[in-house]
Legacy VTK file of the C-alpha trace (Angstrom):
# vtk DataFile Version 3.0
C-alpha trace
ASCII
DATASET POLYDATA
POINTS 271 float
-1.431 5.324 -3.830
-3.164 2.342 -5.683
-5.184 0.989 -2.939
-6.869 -2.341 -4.285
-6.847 -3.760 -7.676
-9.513 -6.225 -7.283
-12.504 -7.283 -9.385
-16.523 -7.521 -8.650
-18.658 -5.401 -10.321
-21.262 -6.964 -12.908
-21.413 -5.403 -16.310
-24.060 -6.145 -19.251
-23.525 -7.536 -22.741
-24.376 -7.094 -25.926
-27.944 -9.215 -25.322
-28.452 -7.408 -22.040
-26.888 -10.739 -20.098
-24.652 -9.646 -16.880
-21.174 -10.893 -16.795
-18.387 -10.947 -13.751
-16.552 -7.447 -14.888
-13.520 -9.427 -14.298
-13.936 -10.970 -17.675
-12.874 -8.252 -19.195
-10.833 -6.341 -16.691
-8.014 -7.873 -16.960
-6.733 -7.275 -20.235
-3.599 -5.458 -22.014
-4.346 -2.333 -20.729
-4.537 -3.403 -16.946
-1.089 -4.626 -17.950
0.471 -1.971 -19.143
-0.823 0.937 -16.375
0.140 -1.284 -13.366
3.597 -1.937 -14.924
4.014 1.849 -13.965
3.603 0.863 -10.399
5.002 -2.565 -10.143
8.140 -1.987 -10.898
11.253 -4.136 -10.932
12.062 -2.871 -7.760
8.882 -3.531 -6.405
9.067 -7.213 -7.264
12.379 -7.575 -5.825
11.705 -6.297 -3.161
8.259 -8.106 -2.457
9.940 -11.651 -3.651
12.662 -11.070 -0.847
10.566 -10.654 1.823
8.236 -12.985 0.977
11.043 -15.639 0.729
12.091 -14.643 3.884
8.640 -14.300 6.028
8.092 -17.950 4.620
11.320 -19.958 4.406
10.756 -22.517 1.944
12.936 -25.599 1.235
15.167 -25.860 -1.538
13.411 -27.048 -4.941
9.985 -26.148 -3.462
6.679 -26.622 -5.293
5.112 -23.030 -5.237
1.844 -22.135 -6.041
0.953 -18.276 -6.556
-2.974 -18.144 -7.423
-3.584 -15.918 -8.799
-0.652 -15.616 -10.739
-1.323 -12.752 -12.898
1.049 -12.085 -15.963
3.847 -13.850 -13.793
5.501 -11.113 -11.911
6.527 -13.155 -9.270
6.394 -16.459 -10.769
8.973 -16.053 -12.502
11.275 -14.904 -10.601
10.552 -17.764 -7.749
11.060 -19.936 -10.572
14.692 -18.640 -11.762
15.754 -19.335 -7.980
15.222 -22.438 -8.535
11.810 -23.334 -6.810
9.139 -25.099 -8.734
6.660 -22.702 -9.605
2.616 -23.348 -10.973
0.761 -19.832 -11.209
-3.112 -20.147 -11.839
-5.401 -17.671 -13.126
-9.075 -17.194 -15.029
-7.235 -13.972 -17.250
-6.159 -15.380 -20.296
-4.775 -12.319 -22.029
-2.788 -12.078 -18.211
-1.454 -15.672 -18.825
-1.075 -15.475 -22.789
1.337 -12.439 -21.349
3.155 -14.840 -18.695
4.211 -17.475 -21.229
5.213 -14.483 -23.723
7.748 -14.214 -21.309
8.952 -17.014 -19.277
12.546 -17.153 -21.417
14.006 -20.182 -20.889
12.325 -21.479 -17.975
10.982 -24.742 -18.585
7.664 -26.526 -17.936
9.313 -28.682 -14.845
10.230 -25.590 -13.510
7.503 -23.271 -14.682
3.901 -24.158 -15.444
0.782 -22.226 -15.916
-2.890 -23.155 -15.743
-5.803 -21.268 -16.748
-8.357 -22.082 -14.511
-10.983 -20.353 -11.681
-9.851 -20.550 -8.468
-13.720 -21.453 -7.448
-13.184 -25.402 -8.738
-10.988 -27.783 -7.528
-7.016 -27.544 -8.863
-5.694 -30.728 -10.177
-2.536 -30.199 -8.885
-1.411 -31.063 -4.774
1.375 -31.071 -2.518
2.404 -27.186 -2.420
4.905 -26.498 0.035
3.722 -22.546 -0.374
1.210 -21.301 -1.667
0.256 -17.450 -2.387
-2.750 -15.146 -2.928
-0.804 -11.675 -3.465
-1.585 -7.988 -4.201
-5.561 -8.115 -3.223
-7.029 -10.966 -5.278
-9.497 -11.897 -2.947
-12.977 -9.870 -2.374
-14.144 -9.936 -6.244
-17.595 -11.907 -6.207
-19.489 -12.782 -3.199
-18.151 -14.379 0.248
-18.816 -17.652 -0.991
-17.215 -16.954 -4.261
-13.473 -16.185 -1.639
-14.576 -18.791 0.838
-14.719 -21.545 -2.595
-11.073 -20.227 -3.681
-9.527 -20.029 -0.642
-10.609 -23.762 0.213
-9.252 -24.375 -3.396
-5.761 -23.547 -2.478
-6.037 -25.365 0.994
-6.574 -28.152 -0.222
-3.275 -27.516 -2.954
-1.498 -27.828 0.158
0.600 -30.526 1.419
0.213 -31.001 5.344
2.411 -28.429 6.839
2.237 -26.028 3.938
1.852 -22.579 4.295
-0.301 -20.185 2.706
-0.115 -16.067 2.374
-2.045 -13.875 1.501
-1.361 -10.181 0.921
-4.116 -7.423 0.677
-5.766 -4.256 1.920
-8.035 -4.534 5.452
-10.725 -2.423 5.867
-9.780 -0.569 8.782
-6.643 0.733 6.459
-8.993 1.465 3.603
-11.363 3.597 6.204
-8.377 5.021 7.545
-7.057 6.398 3.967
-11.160 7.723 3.330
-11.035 9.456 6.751
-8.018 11.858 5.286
-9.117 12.116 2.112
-7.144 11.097 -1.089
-5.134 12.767 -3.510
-6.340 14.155 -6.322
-3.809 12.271 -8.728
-0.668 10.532 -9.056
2.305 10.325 -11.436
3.404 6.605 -11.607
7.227 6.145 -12.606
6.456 5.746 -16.326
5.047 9.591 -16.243
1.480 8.088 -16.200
-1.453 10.388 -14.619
-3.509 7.861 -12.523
-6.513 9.011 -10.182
-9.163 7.124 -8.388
-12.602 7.335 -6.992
-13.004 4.871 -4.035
-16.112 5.191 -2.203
-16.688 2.387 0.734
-20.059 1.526 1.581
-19.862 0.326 5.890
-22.725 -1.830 5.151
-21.689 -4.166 2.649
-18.221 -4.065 3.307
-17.593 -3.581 -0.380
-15.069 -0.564 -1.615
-16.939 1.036 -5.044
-13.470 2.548 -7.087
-12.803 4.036 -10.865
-9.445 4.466 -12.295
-8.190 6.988 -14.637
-5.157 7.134 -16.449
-3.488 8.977 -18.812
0.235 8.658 -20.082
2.718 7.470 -22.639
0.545 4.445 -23.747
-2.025 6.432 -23.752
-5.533 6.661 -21.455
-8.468 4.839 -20.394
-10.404 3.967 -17.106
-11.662 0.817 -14.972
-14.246 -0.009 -12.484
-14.464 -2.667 -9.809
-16.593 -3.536 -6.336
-14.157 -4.800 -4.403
-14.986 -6.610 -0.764
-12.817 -5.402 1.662
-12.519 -7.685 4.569
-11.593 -6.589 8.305
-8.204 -8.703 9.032
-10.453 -10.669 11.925
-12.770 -11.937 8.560
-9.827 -13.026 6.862
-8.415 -15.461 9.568
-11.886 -16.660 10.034
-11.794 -17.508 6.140
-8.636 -19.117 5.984
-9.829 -21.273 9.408
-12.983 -21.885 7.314
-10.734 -23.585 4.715
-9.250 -25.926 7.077
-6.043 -23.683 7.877
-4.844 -22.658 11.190
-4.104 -18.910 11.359
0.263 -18.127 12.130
0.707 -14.775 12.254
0.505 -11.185 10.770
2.900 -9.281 8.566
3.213 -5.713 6.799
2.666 -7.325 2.991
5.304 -9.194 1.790
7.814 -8.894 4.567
8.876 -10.248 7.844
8.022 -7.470 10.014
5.147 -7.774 12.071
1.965 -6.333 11.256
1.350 -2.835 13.657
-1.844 -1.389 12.999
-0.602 1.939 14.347
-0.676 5.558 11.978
-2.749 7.424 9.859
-3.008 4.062 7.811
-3.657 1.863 10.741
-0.931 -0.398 9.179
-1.693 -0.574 5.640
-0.880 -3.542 3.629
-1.540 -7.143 5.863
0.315 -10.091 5.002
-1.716 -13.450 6.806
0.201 -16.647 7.396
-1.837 -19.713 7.619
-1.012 -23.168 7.316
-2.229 -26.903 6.541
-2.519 -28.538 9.769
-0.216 -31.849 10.060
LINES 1 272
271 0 1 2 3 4 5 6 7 8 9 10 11 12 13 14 15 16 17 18 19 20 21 22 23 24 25 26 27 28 29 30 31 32 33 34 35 36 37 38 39 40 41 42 43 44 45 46 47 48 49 50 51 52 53 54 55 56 57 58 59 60 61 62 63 64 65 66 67 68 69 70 71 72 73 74 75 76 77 78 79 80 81 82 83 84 85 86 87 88 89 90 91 92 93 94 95 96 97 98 99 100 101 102 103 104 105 106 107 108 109 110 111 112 113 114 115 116 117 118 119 120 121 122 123 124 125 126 127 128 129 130 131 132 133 134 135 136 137 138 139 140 141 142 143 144 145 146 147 148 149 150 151 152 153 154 155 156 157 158 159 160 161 162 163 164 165 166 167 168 169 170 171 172 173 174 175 176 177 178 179 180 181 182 183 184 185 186 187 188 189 190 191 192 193 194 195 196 197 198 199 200 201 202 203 204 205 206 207 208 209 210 211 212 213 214 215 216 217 218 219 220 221 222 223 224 225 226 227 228 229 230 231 232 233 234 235 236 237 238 239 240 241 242 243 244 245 246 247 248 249 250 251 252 253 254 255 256 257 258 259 260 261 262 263 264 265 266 267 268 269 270
């Protein structure tokens, strides 16, 4: 159970300066351990749902930011949507364009940029902020990105974004986690999530050891409640749809010892 992979902690350099740890977090190794869980299958699956939840034209322009190392840009793009993924990790996007095959430029782009400025780019039917890339710096840091792809949106266009709430993350520190996992690859991952109630923030560490061998990652992750997350899309300039369980059509319960787990939040660009 990999609850978040998100990105705020503050580590020093060399001249005692601090850095966002997401400069360096995202690297080949963050590649390679959550292949293990991301699996083919996975991506299917999530690309279905997603295409289903949010029905978009034929030949739509698609914006997934961040994009990552193009899991599911890719495969939005080989259906034969238009397809820009955006993202701040270059060894992530070096990684995407390793392996876009054929896919061309018209139907396949790629911009390194932070989500925090302004995109160049417009008129995005859809537009999607998947597997817990929000919460990383500070509220204004989320509230800067999340106007960022707003505004990437044509009137009408719909945004979603899929993540952890923090009632689900209290819910999974109330029974306790487990004290490892083997991912499909045969990896050993554990982690060490601690959430502080005050600060809304989730502290983790992740272990790993397996066929590509080991290492470990930290992060301070903010872990909004789903009522702060429709008051930061409407704080964009989006009107809140509806609720879903991740990347799917089904409606969000928030029922079980998980209180629902995953959220997927439709919002849109008001006509």
């Amino acid at each position: 159970m990999i609850l978040t992979l998100d990105r705020a902690i503050i580590r020093r350099d060399d001249v005692g300066m601090t850095a966002p740890w997401w400069e360096s977090f995202f690297d080949d190794d963050y590649a390679r351990v959550f292949d293990a869980s991301l699996t083919p299958a996975r991506t299917a699956r999530e690309v279905e749902g997603l295409l289903a939840l949010l029905t978009p034209p034929a030949n739509a322009r698609i914006l997934d930011a961040p994009c990552g190392y193009g899991r599911i840009t890719r495969p939005l793009a080989e259906r034969g949507f238009r397809v820009v993924g955006v993202d701040r990790a270059r060894p992530l996007l070096d990684r995407a364009e390793h392996e876009r095959g054929a896919l061309t430029t018209e139907q396949l782009r790629y911009v390194h940029q932070d989500l925090r400025t302004p995109l160049a780019d417009g008129d995005f039917d859809i537009a999607l902020n998947l597997f817990s890339s929000i919460g990383y710096g500070s509220d204004d840091d989320d509230r800067a990105a999340i106007t960022t792809i707003a505004r990437a949106l044509k009137p009408g266009g719909k945004l979603l974004i899929d993540t952890m709430h923090r009632d689900a993350i209290a819910a999974f520190s109330s029974h306790g986690f487990p004290p490892a996992e083997r991912l499909p690859d045969g990896t050993i991952f554990m982690e060490q999530p601690r959430l502080d109630v005050v600060t809304g923030r989730i502290e983790n560490r992740w272990f790993w050891q397996g066929p590509n061998g080991g290492g470990q990652k930290s992060a301070s992750i903010r872990i909004y409640t789903i009522g702060e997350l429709i008051a930061l899309v409407e704080q964009a300039g989006l009107r809140f749809l509806s609720l879903h369980r991740g990347c799917s059509p089904e409606p969000f319960v928030a029922s079980g010892w998980n209180l629902g787990g995953r959220v997927g939040l439709v919002a849109e660009r008001p006509l």
